[in-house]
C-alpha positions as CSV (number, residue, x, y, z in Angstrom):
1,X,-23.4,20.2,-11.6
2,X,-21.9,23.7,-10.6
3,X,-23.2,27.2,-10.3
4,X,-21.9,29.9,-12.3
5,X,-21.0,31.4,-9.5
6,X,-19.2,28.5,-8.5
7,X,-17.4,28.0,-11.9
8,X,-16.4,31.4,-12.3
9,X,-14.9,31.7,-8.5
10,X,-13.0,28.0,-9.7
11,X,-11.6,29.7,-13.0
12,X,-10.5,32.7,-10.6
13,X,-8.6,30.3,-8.0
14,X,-7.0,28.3,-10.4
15,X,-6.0,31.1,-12.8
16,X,-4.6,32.7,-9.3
17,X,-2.7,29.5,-8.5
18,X,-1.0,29.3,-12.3
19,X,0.4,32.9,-11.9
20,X,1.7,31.9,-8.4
21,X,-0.1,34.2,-6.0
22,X,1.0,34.2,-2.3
23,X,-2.2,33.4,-1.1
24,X,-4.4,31.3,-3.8
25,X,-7.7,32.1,-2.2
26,X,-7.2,35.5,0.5
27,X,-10.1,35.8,3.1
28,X,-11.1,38.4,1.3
29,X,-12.3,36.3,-2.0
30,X,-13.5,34.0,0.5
31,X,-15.9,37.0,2.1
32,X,-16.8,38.6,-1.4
33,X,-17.6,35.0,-2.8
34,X,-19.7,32.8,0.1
35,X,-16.8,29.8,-1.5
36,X,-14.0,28.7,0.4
37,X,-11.0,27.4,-1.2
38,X,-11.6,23.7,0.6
39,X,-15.3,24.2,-1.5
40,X,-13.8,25.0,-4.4
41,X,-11.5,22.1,-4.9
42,X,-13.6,19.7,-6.7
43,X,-14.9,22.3,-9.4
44,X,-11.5,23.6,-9.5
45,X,-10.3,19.8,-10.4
46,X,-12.9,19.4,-12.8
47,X,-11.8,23.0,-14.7
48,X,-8.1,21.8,-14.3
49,X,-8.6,18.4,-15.9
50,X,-11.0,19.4,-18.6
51,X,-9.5,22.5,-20.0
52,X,-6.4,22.0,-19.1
53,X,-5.1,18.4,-19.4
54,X,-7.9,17.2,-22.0
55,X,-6.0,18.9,-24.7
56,X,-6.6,20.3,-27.8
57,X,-10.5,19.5,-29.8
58,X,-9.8,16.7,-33.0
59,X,-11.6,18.2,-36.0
60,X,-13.2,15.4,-38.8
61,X,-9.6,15.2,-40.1
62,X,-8.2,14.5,-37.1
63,X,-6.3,17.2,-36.4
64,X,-5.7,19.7,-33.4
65,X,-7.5,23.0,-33.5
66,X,-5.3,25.5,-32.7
67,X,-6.9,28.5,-33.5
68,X,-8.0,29.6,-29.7
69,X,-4.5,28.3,-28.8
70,X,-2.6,30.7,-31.2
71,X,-4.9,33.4,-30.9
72,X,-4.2,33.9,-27.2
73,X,-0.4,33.2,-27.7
74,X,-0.1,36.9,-28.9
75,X,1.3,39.4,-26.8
76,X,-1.4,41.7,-27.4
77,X,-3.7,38.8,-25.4
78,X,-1.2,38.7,-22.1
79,X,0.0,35.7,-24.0
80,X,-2.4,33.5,-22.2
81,X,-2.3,30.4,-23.6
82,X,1.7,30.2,-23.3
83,X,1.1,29.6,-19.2
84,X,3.6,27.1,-17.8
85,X,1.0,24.5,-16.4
86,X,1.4,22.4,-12.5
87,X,0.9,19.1,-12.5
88,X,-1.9,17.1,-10.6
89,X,0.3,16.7,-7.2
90,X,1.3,19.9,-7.5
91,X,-1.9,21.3,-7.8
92,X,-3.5,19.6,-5.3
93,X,-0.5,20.5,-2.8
94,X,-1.1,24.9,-3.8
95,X,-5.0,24.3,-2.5
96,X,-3.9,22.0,0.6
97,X,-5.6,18.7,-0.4
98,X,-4.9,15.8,0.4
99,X,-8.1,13.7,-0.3
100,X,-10.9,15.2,-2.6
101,X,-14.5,15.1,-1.4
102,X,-17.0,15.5,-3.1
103,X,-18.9,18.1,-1.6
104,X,-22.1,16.1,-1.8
105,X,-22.6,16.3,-5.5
């Protein structure tokens, strides 16, 4: 549904969004890219709500894998997966949306 290009510059806004940068997506990301931050809303969603909100895998026992999850919790890894996560309205307030479109896909 989405380019790589357009997935990785998605990853890149939303990461930028979670660590509270001034400016989400600065003119020049928008310049280096092709993408502006109104175009990357919907595959920025779609990250968000899959990787983010989804949750954990169920293995045939039915219970969480946490490996990934601990792994990146070490300080040695930024402690990554420790991020203090925004909520949907939140979210959609940082990247100035309102209504999502759909971009034609």
């Amino acid at each position: 549904q989405y380019s790589p290009a357009e997935i990785a510059a998605s990853c890149l806004l939303l990461s930028r969004i979670l660590h509270n940068y001034t400016e989400a997506w600065p003119t020049v990301l928008q310049e280096w890219t092709g993408f502006s931050q109104d175009y990357l809303s919907l595959c920025t969603f779609h990250i968000y709500n899959k990787c983010l909100l989804e949750g954990s895998e169920m293995e045939y026992r039915d219970s969480k894998l946490q490996a990934v999850k601990t792994r990146y919790a070490d300080p040695l890894r930024y402690s990554v997966s420790n991020t203090k996560l925004i909520g949907h309205k939140e979210l959609c307030r940082r990247l100035g949306v309102t209504k999502l479109v759909t971009h034609g896909k």
